[in-house]
ROROTOR-356200 format. One record per residue (C-alpha): x, y, z; residue in one letter. Coordinates in Angstrom, 2 decimals. Each point is the difference from the previous one (the first is absolute). Layout:
% residues N
+---------+---------+---------+-----+
!    east !   north !      up ! res !
+---------+---------+---------+-----+
!       X !       Y !       Z !   A !
...
+---------+---------+---------+-----+
END
This chain:
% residues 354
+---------+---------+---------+-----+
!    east !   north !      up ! res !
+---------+---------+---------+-----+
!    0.00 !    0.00 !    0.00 !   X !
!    0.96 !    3.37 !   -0.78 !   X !
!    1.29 !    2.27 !    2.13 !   X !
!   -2.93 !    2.62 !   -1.01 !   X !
!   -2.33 !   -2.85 !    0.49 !   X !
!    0.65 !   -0.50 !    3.56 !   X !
!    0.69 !    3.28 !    0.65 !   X !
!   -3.87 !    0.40 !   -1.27 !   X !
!   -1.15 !   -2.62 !    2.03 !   X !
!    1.30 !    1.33 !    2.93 !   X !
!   -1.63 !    3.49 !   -0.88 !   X !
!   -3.88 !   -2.25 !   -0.56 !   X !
!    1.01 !   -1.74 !    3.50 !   X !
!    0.33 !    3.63 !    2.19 !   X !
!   -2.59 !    1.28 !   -1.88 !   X !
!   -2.36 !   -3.07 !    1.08 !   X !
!    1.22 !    0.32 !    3.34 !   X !
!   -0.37 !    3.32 !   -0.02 !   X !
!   -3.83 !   -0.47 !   -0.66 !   X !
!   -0.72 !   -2.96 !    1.62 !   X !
!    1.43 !    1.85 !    3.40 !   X !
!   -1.70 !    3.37 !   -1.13 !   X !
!   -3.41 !   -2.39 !    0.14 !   X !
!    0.60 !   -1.62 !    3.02 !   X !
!    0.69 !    3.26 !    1.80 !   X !
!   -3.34 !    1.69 !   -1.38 !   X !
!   -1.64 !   -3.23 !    1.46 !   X !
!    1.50 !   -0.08 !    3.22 !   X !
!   -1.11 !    3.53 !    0.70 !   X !
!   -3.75 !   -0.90 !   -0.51 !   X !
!    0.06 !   -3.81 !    1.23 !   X !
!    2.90 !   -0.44 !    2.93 !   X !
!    0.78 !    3.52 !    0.64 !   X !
!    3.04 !    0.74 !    2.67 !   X !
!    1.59 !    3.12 !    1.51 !   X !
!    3.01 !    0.12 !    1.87 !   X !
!   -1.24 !    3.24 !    1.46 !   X !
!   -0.83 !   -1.74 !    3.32 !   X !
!    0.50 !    0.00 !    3.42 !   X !
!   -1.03 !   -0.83 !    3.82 !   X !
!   -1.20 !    2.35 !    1.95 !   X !
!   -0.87 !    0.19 !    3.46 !   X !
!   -2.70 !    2.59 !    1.54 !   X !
!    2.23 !    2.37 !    1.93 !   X !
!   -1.18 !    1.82 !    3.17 !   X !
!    1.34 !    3.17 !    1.00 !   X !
!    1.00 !    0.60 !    3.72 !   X !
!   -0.61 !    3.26 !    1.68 !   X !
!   -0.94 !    1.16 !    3.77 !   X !
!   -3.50 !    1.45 !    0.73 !   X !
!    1.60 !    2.46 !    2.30 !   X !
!    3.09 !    2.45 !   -0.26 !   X !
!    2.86 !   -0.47 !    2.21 !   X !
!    3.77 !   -0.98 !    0.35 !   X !
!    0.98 !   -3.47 !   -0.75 !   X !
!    0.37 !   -1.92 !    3.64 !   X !
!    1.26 !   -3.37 !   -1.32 !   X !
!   -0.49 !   -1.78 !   -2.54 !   X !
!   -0.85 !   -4.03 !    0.43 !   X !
!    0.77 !   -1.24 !   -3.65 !   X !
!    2.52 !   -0.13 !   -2.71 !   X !
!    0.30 !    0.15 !   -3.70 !   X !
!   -1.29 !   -3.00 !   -1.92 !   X !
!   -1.62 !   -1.56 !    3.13 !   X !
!   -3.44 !   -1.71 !    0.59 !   X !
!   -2.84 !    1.12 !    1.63 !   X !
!   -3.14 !   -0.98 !    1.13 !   X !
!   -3.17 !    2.27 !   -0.01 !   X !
!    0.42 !    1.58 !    3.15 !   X !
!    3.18 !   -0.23 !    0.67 !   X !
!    1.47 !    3.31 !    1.57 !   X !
!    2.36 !    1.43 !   -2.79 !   X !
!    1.17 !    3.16 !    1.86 !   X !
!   -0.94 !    2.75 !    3.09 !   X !
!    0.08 !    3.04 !    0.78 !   X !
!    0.69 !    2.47 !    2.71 !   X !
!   -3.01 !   -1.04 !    2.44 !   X !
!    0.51 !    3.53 !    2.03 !   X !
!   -1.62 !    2.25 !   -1.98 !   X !
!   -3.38 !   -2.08 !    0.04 !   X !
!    0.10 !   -1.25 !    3.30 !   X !
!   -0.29 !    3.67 !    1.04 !   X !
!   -3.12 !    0.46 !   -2.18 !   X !
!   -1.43 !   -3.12 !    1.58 !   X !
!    0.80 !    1.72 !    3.12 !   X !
!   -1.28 !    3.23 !   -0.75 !   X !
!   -3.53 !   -1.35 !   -1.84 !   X !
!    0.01 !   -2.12 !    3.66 !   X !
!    0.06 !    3.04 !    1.97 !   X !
!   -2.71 !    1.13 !   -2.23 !   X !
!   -2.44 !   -2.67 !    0.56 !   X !
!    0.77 !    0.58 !    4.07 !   X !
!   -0.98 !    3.99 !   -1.07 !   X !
!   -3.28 !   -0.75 !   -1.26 !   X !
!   -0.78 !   -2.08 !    2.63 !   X !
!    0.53 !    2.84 !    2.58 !   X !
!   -2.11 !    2.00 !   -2.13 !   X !
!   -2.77 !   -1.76 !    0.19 !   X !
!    0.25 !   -0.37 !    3.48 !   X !
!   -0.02 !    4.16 !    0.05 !   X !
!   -2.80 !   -0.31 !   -2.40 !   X !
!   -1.99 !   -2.38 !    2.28 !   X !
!    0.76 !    2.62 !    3.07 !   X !
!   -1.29 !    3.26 !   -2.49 !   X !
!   -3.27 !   -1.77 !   -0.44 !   X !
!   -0.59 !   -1.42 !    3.22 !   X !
!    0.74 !    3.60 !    1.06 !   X !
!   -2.25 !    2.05 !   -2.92 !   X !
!   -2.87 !   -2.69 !    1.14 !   X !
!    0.45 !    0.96 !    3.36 !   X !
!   -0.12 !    4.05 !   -0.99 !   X !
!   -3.17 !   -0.85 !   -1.96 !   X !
!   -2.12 !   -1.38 !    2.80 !   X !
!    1.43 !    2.55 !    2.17 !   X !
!   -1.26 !    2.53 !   -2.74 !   X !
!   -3.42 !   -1.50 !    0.00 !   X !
!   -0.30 !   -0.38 !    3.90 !   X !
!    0.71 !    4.30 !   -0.46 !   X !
!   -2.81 !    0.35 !   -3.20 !   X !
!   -2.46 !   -2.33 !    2.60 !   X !
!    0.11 !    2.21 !    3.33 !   X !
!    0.18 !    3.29 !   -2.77 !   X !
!   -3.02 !   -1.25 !   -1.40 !   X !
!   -2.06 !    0.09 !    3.58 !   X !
!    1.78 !    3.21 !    0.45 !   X !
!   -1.77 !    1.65 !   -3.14 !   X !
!   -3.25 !   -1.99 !    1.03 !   X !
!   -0.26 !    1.86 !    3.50 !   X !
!    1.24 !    3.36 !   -1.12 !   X !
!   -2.24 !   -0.26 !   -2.56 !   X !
!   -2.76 !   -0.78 !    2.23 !   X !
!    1.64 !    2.71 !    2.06 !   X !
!   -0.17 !    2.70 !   -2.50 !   X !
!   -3.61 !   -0.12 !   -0.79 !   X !
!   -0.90 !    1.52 !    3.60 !   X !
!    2.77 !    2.38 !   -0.57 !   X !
!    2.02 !   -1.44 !    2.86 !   X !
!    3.45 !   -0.33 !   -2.00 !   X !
!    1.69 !    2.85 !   -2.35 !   X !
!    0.02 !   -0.57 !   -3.85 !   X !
!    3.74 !   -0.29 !    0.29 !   X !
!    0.33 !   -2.58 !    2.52 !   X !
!   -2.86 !   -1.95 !   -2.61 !   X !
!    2.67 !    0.80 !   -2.87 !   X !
!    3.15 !   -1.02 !    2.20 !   X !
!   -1.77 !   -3.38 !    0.54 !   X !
!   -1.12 !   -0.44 !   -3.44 !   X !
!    3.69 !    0.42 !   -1.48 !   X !
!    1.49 !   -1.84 !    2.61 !   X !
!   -2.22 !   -3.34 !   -0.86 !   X !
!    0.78 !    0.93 !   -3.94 !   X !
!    3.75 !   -0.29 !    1.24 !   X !
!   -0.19 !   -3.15 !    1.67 !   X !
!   -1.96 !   -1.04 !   -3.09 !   X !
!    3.10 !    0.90 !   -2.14 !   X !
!    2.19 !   -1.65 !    2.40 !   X !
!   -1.42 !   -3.49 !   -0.13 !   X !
!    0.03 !   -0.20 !   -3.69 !   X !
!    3.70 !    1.22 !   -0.02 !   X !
!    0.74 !   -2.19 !    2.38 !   X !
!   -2.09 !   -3.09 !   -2.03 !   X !
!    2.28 !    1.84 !   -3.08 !   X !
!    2.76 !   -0.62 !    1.66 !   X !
!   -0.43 !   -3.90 !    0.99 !   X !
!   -0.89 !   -0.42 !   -3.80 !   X !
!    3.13 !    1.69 !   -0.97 !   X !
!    2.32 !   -2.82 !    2.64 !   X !
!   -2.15 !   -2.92 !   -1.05 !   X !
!    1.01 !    0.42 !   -3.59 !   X !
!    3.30 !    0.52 !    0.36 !   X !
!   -0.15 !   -2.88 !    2.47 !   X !
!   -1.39 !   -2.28 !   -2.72 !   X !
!   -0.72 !   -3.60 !    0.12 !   X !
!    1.08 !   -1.98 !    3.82 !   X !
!    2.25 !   -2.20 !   -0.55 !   X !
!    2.35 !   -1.72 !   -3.01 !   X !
!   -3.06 !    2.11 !   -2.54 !   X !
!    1.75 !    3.28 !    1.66 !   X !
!    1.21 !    2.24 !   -2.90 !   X !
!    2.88 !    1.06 !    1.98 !   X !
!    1.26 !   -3.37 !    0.90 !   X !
!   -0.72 !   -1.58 !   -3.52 !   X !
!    1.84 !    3.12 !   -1.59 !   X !
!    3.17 !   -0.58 !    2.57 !   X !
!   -0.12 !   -3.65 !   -0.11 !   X !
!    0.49 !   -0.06 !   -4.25 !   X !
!    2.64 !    2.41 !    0.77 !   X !
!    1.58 !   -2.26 !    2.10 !   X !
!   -0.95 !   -3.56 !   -2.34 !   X !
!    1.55 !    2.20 !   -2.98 !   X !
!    3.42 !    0.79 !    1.93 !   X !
!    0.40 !   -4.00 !    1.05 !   X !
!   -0.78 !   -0.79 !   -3.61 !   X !
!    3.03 !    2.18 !   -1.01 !   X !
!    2.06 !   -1.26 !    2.82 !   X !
!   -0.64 !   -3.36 !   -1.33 !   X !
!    0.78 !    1.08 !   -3.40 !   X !
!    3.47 !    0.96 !    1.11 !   X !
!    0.47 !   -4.00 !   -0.30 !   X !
!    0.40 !   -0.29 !   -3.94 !   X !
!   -1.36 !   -3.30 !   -0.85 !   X !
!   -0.22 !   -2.36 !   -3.45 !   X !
!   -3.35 !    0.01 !   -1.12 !   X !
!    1.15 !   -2.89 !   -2.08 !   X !
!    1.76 !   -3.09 !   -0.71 !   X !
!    3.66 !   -0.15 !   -2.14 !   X !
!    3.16 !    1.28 !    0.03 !   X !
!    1.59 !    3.24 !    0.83 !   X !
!    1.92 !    2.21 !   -3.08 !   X !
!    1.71 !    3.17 !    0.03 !   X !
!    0.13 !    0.79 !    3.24 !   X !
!    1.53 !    3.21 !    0.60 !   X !
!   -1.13 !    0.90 !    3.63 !   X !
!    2.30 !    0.80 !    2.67 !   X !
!   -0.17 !    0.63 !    3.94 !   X !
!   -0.13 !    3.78 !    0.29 !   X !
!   -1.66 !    1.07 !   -3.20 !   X !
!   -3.27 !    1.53 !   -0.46 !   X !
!   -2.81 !   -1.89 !   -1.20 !   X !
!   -2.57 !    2.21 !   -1.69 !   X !
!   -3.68 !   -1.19 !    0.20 !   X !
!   -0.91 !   -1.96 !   -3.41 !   X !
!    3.77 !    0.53 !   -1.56 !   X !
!    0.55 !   -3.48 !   -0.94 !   X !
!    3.82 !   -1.36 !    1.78 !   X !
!   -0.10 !   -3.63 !   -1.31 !   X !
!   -2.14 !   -2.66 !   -2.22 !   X !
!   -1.22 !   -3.02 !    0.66 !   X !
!    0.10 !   -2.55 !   -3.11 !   X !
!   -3.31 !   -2.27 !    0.26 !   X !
!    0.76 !   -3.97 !   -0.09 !   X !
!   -2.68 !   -0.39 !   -2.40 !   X !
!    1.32 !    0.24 !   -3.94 !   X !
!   -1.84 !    0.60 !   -3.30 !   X !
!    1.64 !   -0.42 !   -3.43 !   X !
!   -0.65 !    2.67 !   -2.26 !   X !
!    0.76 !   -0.52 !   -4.05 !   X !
!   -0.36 !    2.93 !   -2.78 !   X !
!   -1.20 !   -1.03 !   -2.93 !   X !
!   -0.72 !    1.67 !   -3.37 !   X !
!   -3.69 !    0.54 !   -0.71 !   X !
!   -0.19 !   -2.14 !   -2.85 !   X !
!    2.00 !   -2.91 !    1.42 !   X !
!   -3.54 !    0.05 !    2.38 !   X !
!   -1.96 !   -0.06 !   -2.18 !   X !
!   -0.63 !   -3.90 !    0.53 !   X !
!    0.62 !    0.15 !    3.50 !   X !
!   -3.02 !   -0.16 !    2.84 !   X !
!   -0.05 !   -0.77 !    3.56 !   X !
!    1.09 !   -3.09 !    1.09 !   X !
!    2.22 !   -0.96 !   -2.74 !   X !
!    3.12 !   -1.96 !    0.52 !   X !
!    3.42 !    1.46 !    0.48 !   X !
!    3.56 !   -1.08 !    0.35 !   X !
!    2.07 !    2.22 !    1.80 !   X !
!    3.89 !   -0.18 !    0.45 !   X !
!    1.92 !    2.24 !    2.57 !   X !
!    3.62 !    1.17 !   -0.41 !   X !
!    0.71 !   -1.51 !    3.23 !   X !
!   -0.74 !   -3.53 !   -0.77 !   X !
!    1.33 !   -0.83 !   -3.59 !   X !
!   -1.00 !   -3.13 !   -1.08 !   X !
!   -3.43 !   -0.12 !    1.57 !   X !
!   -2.95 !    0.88 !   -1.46 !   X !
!   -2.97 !    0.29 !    2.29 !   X !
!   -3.78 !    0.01 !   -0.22 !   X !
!   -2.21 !    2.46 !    0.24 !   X !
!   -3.61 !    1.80 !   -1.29 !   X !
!   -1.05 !    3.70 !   -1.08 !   X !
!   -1.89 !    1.26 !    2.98 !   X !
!   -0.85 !    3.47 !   -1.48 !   X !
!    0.66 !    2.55 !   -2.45 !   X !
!    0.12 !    3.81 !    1.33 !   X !
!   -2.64 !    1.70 !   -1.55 !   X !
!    2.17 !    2.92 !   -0.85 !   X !
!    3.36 !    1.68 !   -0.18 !   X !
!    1.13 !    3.60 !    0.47 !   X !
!   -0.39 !    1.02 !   -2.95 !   X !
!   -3.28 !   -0.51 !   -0.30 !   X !
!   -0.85 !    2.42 !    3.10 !   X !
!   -1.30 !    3.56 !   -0.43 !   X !
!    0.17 !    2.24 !    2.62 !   X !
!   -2.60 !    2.00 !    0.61 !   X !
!    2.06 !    2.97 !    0.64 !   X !
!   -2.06 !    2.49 !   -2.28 !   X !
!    2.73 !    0.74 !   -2.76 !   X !
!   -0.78 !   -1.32 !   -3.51 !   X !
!    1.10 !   -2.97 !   -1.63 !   X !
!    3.69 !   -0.69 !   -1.13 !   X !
!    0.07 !   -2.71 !   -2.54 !   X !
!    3.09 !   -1.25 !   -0.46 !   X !
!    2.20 !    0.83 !   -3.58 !   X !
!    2.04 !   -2.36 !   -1.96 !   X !
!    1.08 !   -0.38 !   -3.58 !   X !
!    1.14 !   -3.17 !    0.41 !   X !
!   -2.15 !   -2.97 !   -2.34 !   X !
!    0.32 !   -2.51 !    2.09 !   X !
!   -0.17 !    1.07 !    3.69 !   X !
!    0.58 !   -2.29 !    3.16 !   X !
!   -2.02 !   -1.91 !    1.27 !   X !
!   -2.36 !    0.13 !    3.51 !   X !
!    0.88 !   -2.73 !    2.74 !   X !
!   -2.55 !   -1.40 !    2.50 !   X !
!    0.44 !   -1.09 !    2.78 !   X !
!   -1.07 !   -3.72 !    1.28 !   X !
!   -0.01 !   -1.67 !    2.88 !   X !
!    1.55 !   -4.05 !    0.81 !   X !
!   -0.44 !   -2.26 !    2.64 !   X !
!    2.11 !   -3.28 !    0.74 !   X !
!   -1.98 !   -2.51 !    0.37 !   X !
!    2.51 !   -1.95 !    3.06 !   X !
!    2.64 !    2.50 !    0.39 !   X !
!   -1.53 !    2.25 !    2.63 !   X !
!    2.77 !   -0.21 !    2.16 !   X !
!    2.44 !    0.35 !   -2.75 !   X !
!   -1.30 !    3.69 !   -0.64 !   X !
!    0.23 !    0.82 !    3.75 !   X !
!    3.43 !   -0.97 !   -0.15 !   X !
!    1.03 !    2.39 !   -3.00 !   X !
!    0.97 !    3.24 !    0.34 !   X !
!   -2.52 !    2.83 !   -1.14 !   X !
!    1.10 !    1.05 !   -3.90 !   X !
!    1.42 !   -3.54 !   -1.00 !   X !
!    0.02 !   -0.64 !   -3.86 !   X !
!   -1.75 !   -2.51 !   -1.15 !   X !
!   -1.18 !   -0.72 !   -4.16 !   X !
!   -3.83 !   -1.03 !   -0.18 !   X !
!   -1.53 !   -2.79 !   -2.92 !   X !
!   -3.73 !    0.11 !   -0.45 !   X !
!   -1.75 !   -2.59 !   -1.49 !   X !
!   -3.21 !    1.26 !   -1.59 !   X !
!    0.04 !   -2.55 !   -2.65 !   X !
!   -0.22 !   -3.98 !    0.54 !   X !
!    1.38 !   -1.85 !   -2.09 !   X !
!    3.24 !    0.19 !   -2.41 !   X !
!   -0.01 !    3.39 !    1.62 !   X !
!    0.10 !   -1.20 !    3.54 !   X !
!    2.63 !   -2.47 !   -0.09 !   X !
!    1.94 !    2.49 !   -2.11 !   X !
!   -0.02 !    2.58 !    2.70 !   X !
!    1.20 !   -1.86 !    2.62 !   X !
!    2.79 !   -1.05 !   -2.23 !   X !
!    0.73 !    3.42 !   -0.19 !   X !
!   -0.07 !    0.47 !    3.43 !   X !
!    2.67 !   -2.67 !    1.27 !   X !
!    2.14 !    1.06 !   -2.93 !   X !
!   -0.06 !    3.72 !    1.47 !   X !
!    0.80 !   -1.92 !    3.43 !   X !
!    2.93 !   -1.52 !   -1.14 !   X !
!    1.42 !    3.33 !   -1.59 !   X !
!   -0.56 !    1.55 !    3.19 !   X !
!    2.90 !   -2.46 !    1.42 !   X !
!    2.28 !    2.64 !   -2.78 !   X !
!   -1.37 !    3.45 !    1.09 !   X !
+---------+---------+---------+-----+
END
């Protein structure tokens, strides 16, 4: 054979290969898509006291443990023991009030019958006198003396009924109903609550990270100081739109981590987000801003899905949170199926190279 016969055959052979891989690729996209744009992630909690203070001691370390609960850090107690102290006091001052409150109204009762003893003996004074001033006995101005004397005592028992009124409301309610004691006594719940809050605990369960908290330092309220990375794990793929086209709930996947080359695990789609960023207007007021490009063929959009092992629970707990992994769906039984996970344990093995 010629040398410009083989070299031709050659030529026919790439250009076959060419196509026949061109193909395969345009099928894999639609019928066992895969993205290497994957990862592990782990919800991640930030820490922060409820209270401002300075940094007493701190009871944990980088990279460690904890248990919901568990006491992460404390500070300086001083500050709201006083306040407990002070709202304290304050529940012993309304209690003394009251008890001047009880002794004003025992003591405005008293004036009032004492006032209407005075209007009762008035009132057979101005019955006699005037009795007394029909036969002329008595002057005009004694009659008018006696008159505005009862009108006084009058006046007298209903400031005096005024007056009980005005202590029996600001006495309130006996007992724990008392306005004064309810107000001191929140005072003083509120002041124990941030005492206790001087105790920073872990709402939740997983291990410590960047932890940059020191004895002596300031710890503003709601200024996150450290995270806590959540045991539990989700695996989250990005794949183009079109390569989802095929792809629904529930669907198979093969999923190979970066960690472990050589092992391809099992796993299922468990969602599909429902959006991405740039999908999200903000309703802000200004006007649209559609985006300009002269490009023909522009990029295109990744979504984001969701995979679950099916038996490697623990495995996630175990990784770290932003671990690579590359994810193999398998929308398609079939030719398509098996072909996938071909794929996938070949891109396993390469992983043993990079």
């Amino acid at each position: 054979m010629a040398p410009d016969q083989i070299f031709k055959r050659w030529v026919h052979i790439a250009l076959a290969v060419f196509a026949l891989t061109f193909i395969y690729f345009l099928c894999a996209d639609l019928w066992m898509p895969v993205s290497t744009q994957s990862r592990v992630l782990h919800p991640v909690v930030n820490i922060s006291s409820k209270v401002s203070g300075q940094v007493h001691q701190v009871y944990i370390q980088n990279n460690q443990s904890v248990h919901a609960g568990q006491v992460l850090f404390s500070l300086d107690k001083r500050p709201y023991e006083i306040r407990v102290e002070k709202a304290r006091l304050a529940v012993e001052s309304a209690e003394q009030t009251n008890f001047q409150l009880d002794a004003s109204i025992a003591a405005a009762e008293a004036k009032v019958l004492a006032a209407k003893a005075d209007v009762g003996e008035l009132t057979l004074e101005v019955e006699r006198v005037e009795h007394l001033i029909q036969s002329n006995t008595v002057s005009r101005q004694f009659y008018d003396k006696t008159k505005a004397n009862y009108r006084a005592a009058q006046a007298q028992v209903e400031a005096a009924q005024a007056d009980a009124v005005k202590f029996k409301v600001q006495r309130g309610s006996n007992g724990e109903d008392n306005l004064l004691i309810r107000q001191a006594k929140n005072t003083l719940q509120g002041a124990r609550l941030q005492l206790n809050y001087t105790d920073v605990r872990s709402e939740v369960t997983g291990h410590v990270a960047n932890l940059q908290l020191q004895p002596g330092q300031y710890a503003q309220a709601g200024v996150p100081v450290a995270a806590i990375v959540l045991d539990k794990g989700d695996i989250v793929a990005d794949f183009r739109e079109k390569s989802l086209s095929h792809v629904h709930i529930g669907d198979a996947a093969s999923v190979v981590f970066d960690a472990y080359p050589g092992k391809v695990f099992d796993g299922k789609v468990e969602a599909i987000d429902a959006g991405v960023k740039d999908g999200q207007i903000n309703a802000d007021g200004s006007l649209a801003n559609p985006v300009n490009s002269d490009r023909w063929v522009r990029d295109a959009q990744y979504m984001r899905t969701h995979i679950v092992l099916i038996d490697g629970l623990r495995l996630l707990q175990s990784m770290p949170s932003g671990a690579r992994a590359t994810v193999q769906l398998h929308p398609i039984a079939g030719l398509a199926s098996w072909l996938g996970t071909l794929q996938a344990h070949v891109i396993s093995v390469i992983h043993y190279i990079y």
